[in-house]
C-alpha positions as CSV (number, residue, x, y, z in Angstrom):
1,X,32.0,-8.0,-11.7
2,X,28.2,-7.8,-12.9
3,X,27.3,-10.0,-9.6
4,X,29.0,-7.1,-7.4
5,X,27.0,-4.5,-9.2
6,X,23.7,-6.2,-8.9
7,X,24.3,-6.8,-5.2
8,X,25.0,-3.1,-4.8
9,X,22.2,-2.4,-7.1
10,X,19.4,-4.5,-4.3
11,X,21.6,-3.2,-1.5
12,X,20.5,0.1,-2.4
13,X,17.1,-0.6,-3.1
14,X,16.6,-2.5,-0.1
15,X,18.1,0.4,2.6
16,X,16.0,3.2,-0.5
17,X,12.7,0.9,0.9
18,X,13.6,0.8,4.7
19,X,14.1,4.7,4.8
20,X,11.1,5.6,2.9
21,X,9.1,3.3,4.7
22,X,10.4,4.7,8.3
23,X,10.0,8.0,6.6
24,X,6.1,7.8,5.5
25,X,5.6,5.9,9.4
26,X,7.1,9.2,11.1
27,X,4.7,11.6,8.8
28,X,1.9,9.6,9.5
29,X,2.6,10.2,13.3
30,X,3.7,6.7,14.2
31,X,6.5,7.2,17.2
32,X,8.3,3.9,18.9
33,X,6.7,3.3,22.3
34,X,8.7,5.3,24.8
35,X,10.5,4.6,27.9
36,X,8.0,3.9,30.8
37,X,8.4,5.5,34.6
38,X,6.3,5.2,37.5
39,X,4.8,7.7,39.4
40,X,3.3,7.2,43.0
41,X,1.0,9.7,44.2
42,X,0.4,8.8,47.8
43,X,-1.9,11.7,49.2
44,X,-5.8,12.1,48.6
45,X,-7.1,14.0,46.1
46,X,-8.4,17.2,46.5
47,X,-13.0,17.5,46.6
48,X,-13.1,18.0,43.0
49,X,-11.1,14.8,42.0
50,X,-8.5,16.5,40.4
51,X,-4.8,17.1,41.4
52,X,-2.2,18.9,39.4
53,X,1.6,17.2,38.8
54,X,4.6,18.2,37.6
55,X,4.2,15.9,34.4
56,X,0.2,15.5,34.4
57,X,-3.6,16.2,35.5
58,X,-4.9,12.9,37.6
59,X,-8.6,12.5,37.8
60,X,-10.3,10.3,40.7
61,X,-14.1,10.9,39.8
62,X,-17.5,8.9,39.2
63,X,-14.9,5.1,40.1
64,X,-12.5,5.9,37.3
65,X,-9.1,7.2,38.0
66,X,-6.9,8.4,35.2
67,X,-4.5,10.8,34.3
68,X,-3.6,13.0,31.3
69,X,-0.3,14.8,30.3
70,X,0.3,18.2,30.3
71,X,2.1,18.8,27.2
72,X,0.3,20.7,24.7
73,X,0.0,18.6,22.0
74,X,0.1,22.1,19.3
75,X,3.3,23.2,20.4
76,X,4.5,21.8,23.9
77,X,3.4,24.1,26.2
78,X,2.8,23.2,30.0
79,X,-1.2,23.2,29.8
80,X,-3.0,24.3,33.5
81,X,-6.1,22.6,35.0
82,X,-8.8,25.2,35.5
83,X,-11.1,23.6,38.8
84,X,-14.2,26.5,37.7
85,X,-14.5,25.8,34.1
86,X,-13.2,21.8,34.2
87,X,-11.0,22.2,31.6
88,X,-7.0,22.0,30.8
89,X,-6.4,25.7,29.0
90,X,-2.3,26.0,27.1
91,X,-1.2,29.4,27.8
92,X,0.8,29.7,24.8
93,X,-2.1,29.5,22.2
94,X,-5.2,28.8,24.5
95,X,-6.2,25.5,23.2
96,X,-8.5,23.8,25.5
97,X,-8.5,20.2,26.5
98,X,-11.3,18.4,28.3
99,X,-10.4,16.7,31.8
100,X,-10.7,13.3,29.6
101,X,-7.7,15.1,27.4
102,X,-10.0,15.4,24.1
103,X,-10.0,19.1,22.1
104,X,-12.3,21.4,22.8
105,X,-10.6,24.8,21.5
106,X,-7.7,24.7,18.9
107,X,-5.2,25.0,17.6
108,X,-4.3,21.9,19.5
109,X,-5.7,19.3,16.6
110,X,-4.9,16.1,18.7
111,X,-5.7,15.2,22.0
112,X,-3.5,15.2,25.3
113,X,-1.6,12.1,26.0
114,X,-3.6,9.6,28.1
115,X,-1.9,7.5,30.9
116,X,-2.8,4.7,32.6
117,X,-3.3,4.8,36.4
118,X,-3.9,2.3,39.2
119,X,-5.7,2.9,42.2
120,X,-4.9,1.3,45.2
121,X,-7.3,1.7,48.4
122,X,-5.4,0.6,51.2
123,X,-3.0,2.5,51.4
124,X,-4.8,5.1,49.3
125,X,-2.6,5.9,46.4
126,X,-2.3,5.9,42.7
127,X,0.0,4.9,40.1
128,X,0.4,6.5,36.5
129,X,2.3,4.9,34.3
130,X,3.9,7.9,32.3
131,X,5.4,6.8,29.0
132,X,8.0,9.3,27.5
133,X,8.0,10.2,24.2
């Protein structure tokens, strides 16, 4: 009888360790990578190197191509590209993002998500790899 209670007894201290430790992880902003989609972007991008998607801003300037999310990382918002003043503005709260996706204005206190993109040059097209949360 005492060995089934001591089992129980590190049983429950083992699963007590395991949540607490997935539980400090998740408050220290540690997320599982998500599930990763493709996205194709065929046509050439606009003269100032930017073009606006659904899911992102993707930037073709000075040899680099990338592309950042438009999610507002303050509360979710969709955020817009602004061509004039080269910035992503959120409606909801008007943090501004630089094109690179860093903070310029909060309340946003983290940057915008970051995605990879490949640029092929023959045909001329561009693939971000967009990785969902």
């Amino acid at each position: 009888m005492a060995a089934f209670f001591s089992l129980s007894r590190r049983l429950l201290l083992a699963l007590s360790g395991v949540t607490l430790a997935i539980l400090i992880a998740r408050l220290a902003g540690f997320q599982p990578p998500g599930k990763k989609r493709f996205l194709e972007v065929a046509a050439p991008l606009p003269a100032n190197g930017a073009l606006t998607l659904a899911d992102c801003v993707l930037f073709d300037r000075d040899g680099a191509s990338w592309a950042v999310s438009r999610r507002c990382t303050h509360l979710g918002c969709t955020v817009n590209y602004h061509e004039v003043e080269n910035l992503l503005e959120c409606p909801c709260h008007q943090s501004r993002f630089s094109p690179d996706g860093q903070v310029l204005r909060g309340p946003a206190s983290r940057p915008l998500r970051r995605y990879q993109v490949e640029k092929h040059a023959e045909p001329q097209r561009y693939i971000i790899a967009i990785e969902d949360q």
